[in-house]
C-alpha positions, 0 to 999 in steps of 0.5 A, a space after each residue: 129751646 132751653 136744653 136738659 142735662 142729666 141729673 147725675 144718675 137719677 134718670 131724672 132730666 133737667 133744663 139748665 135753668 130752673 125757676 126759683 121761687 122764693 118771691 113766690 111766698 115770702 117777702 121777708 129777711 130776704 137779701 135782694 138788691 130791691 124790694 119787691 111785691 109777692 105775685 098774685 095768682 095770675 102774675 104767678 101762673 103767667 110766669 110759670 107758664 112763660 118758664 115752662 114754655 121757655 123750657 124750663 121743667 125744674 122749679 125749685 121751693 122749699 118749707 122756708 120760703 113761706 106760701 110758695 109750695 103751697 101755691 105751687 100745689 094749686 099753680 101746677 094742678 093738672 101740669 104735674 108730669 111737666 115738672 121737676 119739683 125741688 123741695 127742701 127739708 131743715 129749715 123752717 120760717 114762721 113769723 120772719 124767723 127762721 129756725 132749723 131742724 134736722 132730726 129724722 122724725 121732723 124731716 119725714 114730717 116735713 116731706 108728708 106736709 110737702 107732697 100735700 102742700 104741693 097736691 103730690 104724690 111724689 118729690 122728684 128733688 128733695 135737699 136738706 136746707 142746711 145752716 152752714 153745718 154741713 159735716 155736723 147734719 151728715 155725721 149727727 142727724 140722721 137726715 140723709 139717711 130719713 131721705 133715703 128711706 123716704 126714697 124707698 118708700 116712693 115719696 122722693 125720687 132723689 135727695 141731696 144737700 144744699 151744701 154752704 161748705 167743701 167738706 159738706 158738699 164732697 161729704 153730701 155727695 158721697 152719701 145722696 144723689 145731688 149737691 146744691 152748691 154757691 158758684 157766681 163771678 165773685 164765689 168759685 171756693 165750693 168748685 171741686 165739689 162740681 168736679 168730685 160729682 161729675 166724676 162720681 156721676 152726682 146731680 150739681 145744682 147751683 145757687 146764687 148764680 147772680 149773688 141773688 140779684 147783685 151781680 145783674 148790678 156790675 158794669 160793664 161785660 153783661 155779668 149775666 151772660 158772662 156768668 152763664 158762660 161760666 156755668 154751662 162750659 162745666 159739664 158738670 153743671 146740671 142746673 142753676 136754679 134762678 129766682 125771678 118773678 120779672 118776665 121780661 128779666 125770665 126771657 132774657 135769662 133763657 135766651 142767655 143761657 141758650 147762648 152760653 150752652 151751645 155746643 161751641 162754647 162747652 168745655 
């Protein structure tokens, strides 16, 4: 069974694979190696039923990737307590465009419209989904501290950045529960963000392990494995959030990365 790491010191308990689901909702100005056909609603609730008994129990959206939370309210009806929901606030995507916007008031709109696209009363995860800006959204926005309002009132039970920088993520970390960062076989520059919050006792989630899809192309050593070894030796590693909709490619993830967390292989 896939193992669960604390998320920093939220009480919140995560399985070191979480399912992403972009290909959930949208299909467009997406960077994948393949093109790809959005699941119908049974090929969608086989596969997240596949994850969840694979142990999987974080599943991770946000408002840019299209139907896909509005999917998810109906896919995780009368399964809620078995999920941790990772949401997004910042970027929105509507007609195969993208457009940002971090002002408090939009944030607080955009979690109310997320706990009823998701039929919630509550989001365990919510990360401001950044433009690479990372310093100028903390510093000039408000976002985080909407976040931490919205905390209090009971809507989130956590909330971070999704960072693109050093500075964001060390800077995001110091003011909110987690950091979502990039790490893969090609990409380790955002690492001493993953080392400040497993001192400071921050949630790590992590993006583009495979370098969205890309990675699974090398040749040679399995570039999955090798990439999971990487990332579950670090202890402060709480999940990597991969999106597939292959579930064969699911399974074999899991099975991957059960191996690579295993007691012998952790740092």
């Amino acid at each position: 069974m896939l193992p669960r790491r604390p998320f920093g010191n939220t009480g919140i308990d995560v399985s070191i694979l979480g399912l992403g689901t972009v290909k959930l909702g949208r299909d467009q100005g997406v960077k994948y190696p393949n093109d790809f056909a959005i699941p119908d609603d049974q090929q969608a609730a086989q596969l997240i039923d596949m994850a969840r008994q694979q142990g999987i129990n974080l599943i991770d959206t946000a408002p840019a990737y299209g139907t896909s939370e509005t999917r998810l309210g109906q896919l995780l009806k009368g399964q809620r307590e078995a999920w941790v929901i990772c949401s997004k606030v910042g970027e929105e995507f509507e007609q195969g465009k993208s457009f940002f916007d971090f002002t408090p008031e939009h944030t607080r709109f955009s979690v109310e419209r997320s706990l009823k696209r998701l039929r919630t009363e509550m989001i365990d995860i919510v990360l401001v989904h950044s433009d690479g800006n990372d310093e100028t959204i903390i510093r000039d926005y408000g976002t985080l501290e909407m976040l931490a309002d919205l905390k209090a009132e009971g809507k989130i039970r956590a909330f971070g950045m999704s960072t693109k920088t050093v500075e964001g993520g060390l800077l995001a970390a110091e003011k909110s529960d987690a950091v979502m960062v990039t790490w893969n076989l090609l990409y380790d520059r955002e690492l001493p963000v993953i080392d400040y919050c497993l001192a400071q006792h921050k949630g790590i989630l992590i993006k583009k392990a495979l370098a969205s899809g890309h990675a699974t192309l090398a040749t040679g050593e399995d570039p999955v494995q090798k990439t999971f070894q990487m990332l579950f030796q670090h202890p402060g590693v709480s999940s990597a959030i991969i999106g597939t909709i292959n579930p064969a490619h699911l399974r074999d993830n899991v099975d991957k990365a059960v191996r690579a967390a295993a007691p012998g292989n952790r740092k």
